[in-house]
C-alpha positions in Angstrom: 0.0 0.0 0.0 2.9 2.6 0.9 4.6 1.4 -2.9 1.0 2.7 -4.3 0.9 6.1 -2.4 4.6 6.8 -3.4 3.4 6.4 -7.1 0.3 7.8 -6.7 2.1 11.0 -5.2 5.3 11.6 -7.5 2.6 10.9 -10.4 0.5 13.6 -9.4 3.4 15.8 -8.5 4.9 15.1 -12.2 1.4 16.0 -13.6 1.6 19.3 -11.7 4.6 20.1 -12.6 4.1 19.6 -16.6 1.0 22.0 -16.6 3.2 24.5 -14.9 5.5 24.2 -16.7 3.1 24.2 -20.0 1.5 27.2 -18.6 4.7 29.0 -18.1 6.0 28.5 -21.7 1.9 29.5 -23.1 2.6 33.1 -21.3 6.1 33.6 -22.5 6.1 33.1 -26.1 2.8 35.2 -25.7 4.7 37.9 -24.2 8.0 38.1 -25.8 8.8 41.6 -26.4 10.0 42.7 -30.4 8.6 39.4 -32.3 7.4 41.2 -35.0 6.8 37.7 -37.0 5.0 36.3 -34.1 2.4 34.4 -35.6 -0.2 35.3 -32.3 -3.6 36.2 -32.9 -3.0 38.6 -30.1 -1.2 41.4 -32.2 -2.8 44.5 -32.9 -3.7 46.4 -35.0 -1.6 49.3 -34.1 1.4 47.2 -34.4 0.2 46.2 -37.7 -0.7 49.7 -39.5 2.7 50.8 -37.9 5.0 48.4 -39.4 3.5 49.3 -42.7 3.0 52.7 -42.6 5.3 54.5 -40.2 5.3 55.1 -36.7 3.3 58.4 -36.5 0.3 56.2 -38.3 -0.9 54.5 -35.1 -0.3 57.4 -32.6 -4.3 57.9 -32.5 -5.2 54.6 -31.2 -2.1 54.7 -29.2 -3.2 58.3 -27.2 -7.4 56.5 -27.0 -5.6 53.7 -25.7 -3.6 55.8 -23.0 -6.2 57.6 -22.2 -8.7 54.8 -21.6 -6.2 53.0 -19.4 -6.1 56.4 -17.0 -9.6 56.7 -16.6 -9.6 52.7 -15.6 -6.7 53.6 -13.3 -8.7 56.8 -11.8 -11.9 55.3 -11.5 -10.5 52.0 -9.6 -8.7 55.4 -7.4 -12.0 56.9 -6.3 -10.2 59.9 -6.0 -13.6 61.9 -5.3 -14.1 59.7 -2.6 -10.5 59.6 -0.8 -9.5 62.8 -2.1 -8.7 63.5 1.3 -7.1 60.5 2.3 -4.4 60.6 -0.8 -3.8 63.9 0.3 -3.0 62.7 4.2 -0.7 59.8 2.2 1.2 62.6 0.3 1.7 65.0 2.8 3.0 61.9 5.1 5.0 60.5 2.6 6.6 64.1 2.2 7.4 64.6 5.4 9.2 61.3 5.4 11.0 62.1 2.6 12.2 65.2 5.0 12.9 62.7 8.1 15.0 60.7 5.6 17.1 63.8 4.4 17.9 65.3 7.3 18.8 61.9 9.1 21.1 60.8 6.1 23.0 64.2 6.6 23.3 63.5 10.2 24.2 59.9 10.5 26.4 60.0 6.5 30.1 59.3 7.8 32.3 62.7 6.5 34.6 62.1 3.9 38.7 62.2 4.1 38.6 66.1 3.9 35.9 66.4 6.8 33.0 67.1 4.2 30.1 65.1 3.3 30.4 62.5 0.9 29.3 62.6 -2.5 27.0 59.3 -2.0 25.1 61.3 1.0 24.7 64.6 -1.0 23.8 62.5 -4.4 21.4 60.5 -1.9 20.0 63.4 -0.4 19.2 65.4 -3.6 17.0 61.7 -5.1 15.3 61.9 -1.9 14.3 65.9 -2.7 13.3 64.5 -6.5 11.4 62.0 -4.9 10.2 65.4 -3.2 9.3 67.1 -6.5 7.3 63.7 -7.6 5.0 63.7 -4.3 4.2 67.5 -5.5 2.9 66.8 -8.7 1.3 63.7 -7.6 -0.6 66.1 -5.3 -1.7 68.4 -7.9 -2.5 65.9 -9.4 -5.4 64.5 -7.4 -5.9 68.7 -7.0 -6.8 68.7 -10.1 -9.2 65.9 -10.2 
């Protein structure tokens, strides 16, 4: 009985394994960037009209397409509804953006001529980017 269980088992587990593993190669050669030849029933038509008549010729569907995908993306957001609460996340996240400045300046080991380092100044003006990103973000969902 313990001889049929074993089998049983690595059967099943060798069954599982092949329709991962079929699974796996279905999404990849679905998903493979630049086949242009790809003989998928998924390709567009955008890619289509491009390749024959130059880039610019699908930019139309292209910006509908864009602009369809934002309004999923803000609608899924609810911004209306949480306006306030993404504004609570972005001034929160800003102000730990400030906490993370001022503590790598304080804590960044001083270089062999008593200054800060490079890395801690290149570190500290990402941080401010990141800074810049959190403002637009918020008008942004201002604007909404």
């Amino acid at each position: 009985m313990n001889d049929f269980t074993t089998i049983v088992c690595v059967l099943a587990m060798l069954l599982l394994a092949a329709y991962i593993s079929n699974k796996t190669l279905i999404y990849l050669s679905n998903n493979l960037e630049g086949m242009e030849t790809s003989s998928s029933s998924k390709t567009t038509s955008t890619s289509k009209s491009t390749s024959t008549t130059g880039v610019g010729a699908g930019a139309a569907s292209w910006a509908d397409a864009i602009k369809s995908a934002t309004t999923k993306i803000n609608d899924a957001m609810l911004v209306s509804k949480y306006r306030k609460d993404y504004e609570n996340v972005i001034i929160n996240a800003e102000e730990c953006v400030n906490a993370s400045m001022l503590s790598a300046l304080m804590t960044s080991p001083l270089g062999a001529d008593g200054n800060v380092t490079v890395q801690t100044l290149t570190a500290i003006k990402n941080m401010n980017d990141s800074k810049v990103a959190l403002n637009e973000i918020m008008k942004y969902v201002d604007s909404l």
